[in-house]
N, C-alpha and C positions, 0 to 999 in steps of 0.2 A: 369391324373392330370399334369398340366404344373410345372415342377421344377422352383424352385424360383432359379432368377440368384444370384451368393455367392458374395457378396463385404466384405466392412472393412470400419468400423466408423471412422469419425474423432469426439475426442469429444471437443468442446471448451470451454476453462474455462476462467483462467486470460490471453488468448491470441489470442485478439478476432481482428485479421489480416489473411491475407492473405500470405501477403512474407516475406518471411524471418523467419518462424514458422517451428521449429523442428519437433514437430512429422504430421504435416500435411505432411511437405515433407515426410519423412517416408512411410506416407500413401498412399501418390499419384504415391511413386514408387513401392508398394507392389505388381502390377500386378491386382490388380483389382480397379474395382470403390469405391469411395467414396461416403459415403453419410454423409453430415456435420451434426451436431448434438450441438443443445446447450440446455443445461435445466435450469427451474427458477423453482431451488429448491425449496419446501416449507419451509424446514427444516431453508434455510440461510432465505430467503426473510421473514421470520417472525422474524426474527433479527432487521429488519429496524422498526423503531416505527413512521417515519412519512410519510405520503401517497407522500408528494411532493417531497420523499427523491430521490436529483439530480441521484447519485449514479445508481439506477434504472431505470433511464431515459436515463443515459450515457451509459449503456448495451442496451438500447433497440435502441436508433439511431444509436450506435455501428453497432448493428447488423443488423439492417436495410442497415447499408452502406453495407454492406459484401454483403447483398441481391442484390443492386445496381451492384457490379461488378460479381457476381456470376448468375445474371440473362442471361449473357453472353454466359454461358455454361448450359442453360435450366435448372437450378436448384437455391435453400436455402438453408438458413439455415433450416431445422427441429427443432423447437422449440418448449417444452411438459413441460409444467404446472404440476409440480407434484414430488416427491422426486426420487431421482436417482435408489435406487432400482426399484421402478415401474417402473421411467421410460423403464428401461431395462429389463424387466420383458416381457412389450409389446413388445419392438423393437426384443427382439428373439423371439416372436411369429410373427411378421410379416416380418422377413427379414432372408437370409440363412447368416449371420455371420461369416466370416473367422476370423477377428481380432477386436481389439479395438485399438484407435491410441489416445494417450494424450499427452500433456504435464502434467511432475512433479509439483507439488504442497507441499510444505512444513508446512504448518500450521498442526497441531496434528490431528484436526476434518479433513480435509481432508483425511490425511494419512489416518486412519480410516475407510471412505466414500470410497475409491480406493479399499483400501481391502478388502472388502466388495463387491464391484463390479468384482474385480479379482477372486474372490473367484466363484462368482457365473458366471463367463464365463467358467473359469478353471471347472466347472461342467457340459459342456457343450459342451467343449474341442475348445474352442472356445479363442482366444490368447489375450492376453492384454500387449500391450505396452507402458511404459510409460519414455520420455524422457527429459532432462535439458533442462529450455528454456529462462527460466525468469531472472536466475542469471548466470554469465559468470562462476564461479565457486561454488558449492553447500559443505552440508558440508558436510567433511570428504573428500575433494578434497586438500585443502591447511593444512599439518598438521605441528607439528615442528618437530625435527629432533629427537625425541624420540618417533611420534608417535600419539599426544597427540594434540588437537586441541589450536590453538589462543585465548586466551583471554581477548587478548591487539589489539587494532585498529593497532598501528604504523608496530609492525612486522609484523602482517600478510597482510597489504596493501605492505610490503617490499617485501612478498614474493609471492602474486597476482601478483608484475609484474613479476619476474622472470618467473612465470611460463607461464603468457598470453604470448601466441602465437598465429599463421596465423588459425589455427584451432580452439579454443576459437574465435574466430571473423568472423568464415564461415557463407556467406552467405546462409542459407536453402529456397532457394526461386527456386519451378519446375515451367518449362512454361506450362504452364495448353493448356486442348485444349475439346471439343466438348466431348471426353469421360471418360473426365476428373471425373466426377462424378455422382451418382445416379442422376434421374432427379426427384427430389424432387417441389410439389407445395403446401407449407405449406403458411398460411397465419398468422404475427408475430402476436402474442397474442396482444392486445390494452393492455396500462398501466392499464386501468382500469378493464378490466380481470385480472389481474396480483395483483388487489388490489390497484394500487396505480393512481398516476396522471400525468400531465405534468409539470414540473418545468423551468424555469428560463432559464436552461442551454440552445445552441445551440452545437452540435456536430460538432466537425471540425477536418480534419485529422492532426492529430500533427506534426509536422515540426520542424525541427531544425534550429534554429534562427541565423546565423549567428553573427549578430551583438550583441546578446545578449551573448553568450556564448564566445565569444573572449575578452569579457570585463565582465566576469562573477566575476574575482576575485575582480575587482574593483567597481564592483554595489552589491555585492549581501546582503550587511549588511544594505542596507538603506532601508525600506521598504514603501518610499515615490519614490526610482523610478522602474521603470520596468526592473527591473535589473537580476530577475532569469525567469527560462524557462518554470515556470506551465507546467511540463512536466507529473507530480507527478501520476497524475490522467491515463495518458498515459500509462506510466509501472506498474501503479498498474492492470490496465485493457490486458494491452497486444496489445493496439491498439499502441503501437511502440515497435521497437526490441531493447532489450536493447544491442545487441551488433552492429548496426546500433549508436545506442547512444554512447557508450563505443570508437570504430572507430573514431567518430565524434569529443570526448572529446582527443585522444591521438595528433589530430592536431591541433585543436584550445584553449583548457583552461585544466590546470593542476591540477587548484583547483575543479574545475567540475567533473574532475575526480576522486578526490578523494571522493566526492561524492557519486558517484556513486561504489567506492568499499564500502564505509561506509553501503551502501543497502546488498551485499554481505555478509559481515561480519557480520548484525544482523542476514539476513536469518541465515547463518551458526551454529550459539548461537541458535537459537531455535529451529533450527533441532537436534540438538547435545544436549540441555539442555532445553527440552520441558515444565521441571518444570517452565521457566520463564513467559509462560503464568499467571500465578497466583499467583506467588511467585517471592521475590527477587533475583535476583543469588548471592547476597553475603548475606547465612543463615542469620549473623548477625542482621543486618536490621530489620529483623522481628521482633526484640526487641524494634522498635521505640515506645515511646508511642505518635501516633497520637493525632491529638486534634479532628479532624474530626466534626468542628461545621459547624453542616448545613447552618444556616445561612449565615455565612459568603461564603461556596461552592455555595449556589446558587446567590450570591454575583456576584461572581467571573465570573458563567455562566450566568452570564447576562451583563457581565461589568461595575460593579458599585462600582469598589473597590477602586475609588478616586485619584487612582498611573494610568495615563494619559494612557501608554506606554500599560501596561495591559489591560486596558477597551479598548481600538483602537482595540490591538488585536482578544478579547473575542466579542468583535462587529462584527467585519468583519468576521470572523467564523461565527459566527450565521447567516449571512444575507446573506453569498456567497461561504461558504464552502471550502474558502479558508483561510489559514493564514501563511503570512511572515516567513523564517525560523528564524531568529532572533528571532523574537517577539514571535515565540513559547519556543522558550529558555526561554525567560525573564518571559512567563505566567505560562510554567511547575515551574520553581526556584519562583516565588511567591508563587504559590499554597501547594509546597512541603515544603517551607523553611519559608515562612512569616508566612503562616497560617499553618502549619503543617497540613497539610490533606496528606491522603494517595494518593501514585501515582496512585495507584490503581483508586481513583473516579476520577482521570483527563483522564486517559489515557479509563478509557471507556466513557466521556462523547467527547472526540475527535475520539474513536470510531463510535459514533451517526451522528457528524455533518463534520468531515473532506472528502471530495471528493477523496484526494487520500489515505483514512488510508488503511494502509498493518499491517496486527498485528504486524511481524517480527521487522519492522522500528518504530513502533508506540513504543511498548513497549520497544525498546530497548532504544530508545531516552528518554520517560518517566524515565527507570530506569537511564537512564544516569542523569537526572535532578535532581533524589533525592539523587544519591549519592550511590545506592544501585548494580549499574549494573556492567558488566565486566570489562568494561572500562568507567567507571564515571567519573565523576565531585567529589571533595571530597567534604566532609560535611560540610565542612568550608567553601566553593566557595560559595558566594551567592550574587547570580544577585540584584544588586542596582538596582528597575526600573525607580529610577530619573536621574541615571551619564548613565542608558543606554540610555533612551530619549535623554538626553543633545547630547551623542555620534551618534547616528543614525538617527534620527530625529530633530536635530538642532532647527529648524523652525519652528516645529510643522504643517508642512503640511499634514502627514499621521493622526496624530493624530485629527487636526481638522476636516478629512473627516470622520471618526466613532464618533469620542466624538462632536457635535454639543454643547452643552452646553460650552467645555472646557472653553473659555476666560469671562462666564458668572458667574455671583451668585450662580447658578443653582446647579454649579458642585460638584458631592459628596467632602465630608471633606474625608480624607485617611482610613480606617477600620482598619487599626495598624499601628503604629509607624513603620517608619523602621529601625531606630537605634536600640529597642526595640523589635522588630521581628528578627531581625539578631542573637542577644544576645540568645533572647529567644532557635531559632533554634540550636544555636551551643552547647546550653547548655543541650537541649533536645536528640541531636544525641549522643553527646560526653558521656553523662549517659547510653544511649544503648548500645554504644561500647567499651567502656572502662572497 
């Protein structure tokens, strides 16, 4: 019987590139072949509830492209339909296995999913590797000086820089060649084996925009020009490096940068305080007594709540999966603080429809909105969505491209007062914590 030749998995998850990818380097200097590996979970992809959902379509031309440059060196991606334990189940019955090669993932359920996979190589005596890739620094990497993790954005982006260095910023990119990997001839599942469809979207390799990000700090509040870098979708997927990005921000835009630790810093929060998936990090909070009137939540997800600023944004989400970082401010602080609804129904229904949602950022930002998170907004901050139009949209040109009605009869009357919502809210929070 012919010995199966031994190689070592690359597996891809949120980092679905070629260069500049930590543990594929890893892999490809292990001394043996590669053979890439990607899975469409059952487990996640029943998460998505709609069949055209972009997200799933951005993974599958993703990977498609990978195939395009990987066809180079007689190989694919390996792509299997089915939950990670199976998957791996099969792959040590048909391959002799030295390693496992990943990139880190920080969300709870992943941790979880990894351990689980670890568990069952380590029974096999078979190695799993798993390293930083997605965030420049992870948590329990930047602590204070007792010990004790950050729980204020400002010091700890003070003390992100002190510690990035030439190494935090190392390029991981191997010159590949002919044996470079298994010669894999998998053919990528259709979306519609996968369950779902074609969407809207077109796939294109993300690039760093010059002109965009050297005047980042100056456009990025208006959500009428082209002023931020839709890159969002990019680093959430791995189809760019963020230290490629991070580099890029240290020479051209400061405010971009900070940015860009602000990602850092949530990851860090919910590696370190995994209770925030579900819960506020500040106990208190949970004393709020919500109002949580449906009506008016499905109000809100449809954009029909009369305040111009908020329905533009709640439109243009639903219809392209994109929305303004502003104007997510302005629609999280409505939904928390006009209508008192939980962060909680916003932050999973921008789970649903946002192209770049990262739970880490999603939620951290939501909890920032209500006032409940590490480094919040206080309870008394509350986003006016008329002085913010007035200030961002002047002219109403973003607003008249989602709200076609706006300058009409048509357009809803307001669903709460805002004078009267503001009251209401300050008087609702300030009863919880007081």
């Amino acid at each position: 019987m012919e010995r199966k030749e031994k190689v070592v998995v690359f597996w891809f998850r949120r980092d679905l590139r070629i260069e500049d990818n930590v543990g594929l380097y890893f892999a490809l200097n292990s001394g043996y072949r590669v053979l890439p590996l990607f899975i469409f979970d059952k487990s996640i992809l029943a998460r998505f509830s709609r069949r055209d959902d972009a997200r799933v379509d951005y993974i599958h031309q993703a990977i498609n492209s990978l195939n395009n440059t990987l066809k180079d060196y007689h190989t694919s991606v390996m792509c299997l339909h089915t939950t990670a334990s199976e998957a791996y189940d099969k792959l040590f019955e048909q391959y002799d296995i030295a390693a496992i090669y990943c990139n880190e993932d920080y969300e709870p359920t992943s941790i979880d999913r990894d351990n689980l996979i670890a568990k069952k190589a380590s029974s096999r005596n078979i190695s799993f590797f798993q390293y930083k890739d997605h965030v420049i620094f992870k948590g329990g990497e930047i602590l204070k000086s007792d010990g004790t993790p950050y729980q204020i954005y400002t010091p700890y982006a003070k003390m992100w820089r002190v510690k990035l260095d030439d190494r935090a910023l190392f390029d991981y990119t191997t010159i590949l060649c002919q044996e470079s990997f298994v010669s894999v001839e998998n053919d990528l599942p259709t979306l519609e084996e996968l369950g779902f469809e074609r969407s809207s979207l077109d796939y294109t390799h993300p690039i760093l925009d010059e002109g965009i990000i050297s005047n980042y700090d100056k456009n990025r509040d208006y959500p009428a020009i082209e002023g931020t870098t839709r890159l969002g979708i990019a680093l959430r997927f791995g189809t760019i490096s963020i230290r490629k990005c991070v580099n890029f921000a240290l020479h051209h835009n400061e405010v971009w940068l900070k940015e860009l630790i602000w990602r850092d810093f949530f990851s860090q929060i919910m590696y370190l305080f995994p209770q925030v998936v579900n819960s506020c990090f500040k106990d208190k909070y949970e004393r709020i007594n919500w109002r949580n009137n449906e009506e008016e939540f499905d109000l809100w997800c449809k954009g029909q709540t009369g305040y111009p600023l908020v329905d533009a944004g709640m439109r243009e989400l639903n219809e392209t999966g994109f929305m303004h970082n502003r104007v997510r401010m302005v629609v999280a602080s409505f939904l928390t603080k006009h209508l008192l609804i939980d962060w909680r129904w916003g932050e999973a229904y921008f789970a649903q429809y946002l192209l770049d949602y990262d739970l880490a950022s999603n939620n951290g930002n939501w909890q920032w909105a209500a006032g409940c998170g590490c480094d919040a907004a206080p309870y008394f901050r509350i986003f006016n969505p008329l002085e913010q139009q007035k200030k961002f949209d002047k002219t109403g040109v973003y607003i008249r491209k989602w709200v076609q009605e706006f300058d009409s009869l048509d357009y809803k009357n307001p669903i709460v007062d805002n004078k009267e919502a503001r009251i209401r809210a300050i008087e609702t929070y300030k009863k919880a914590l007081i």
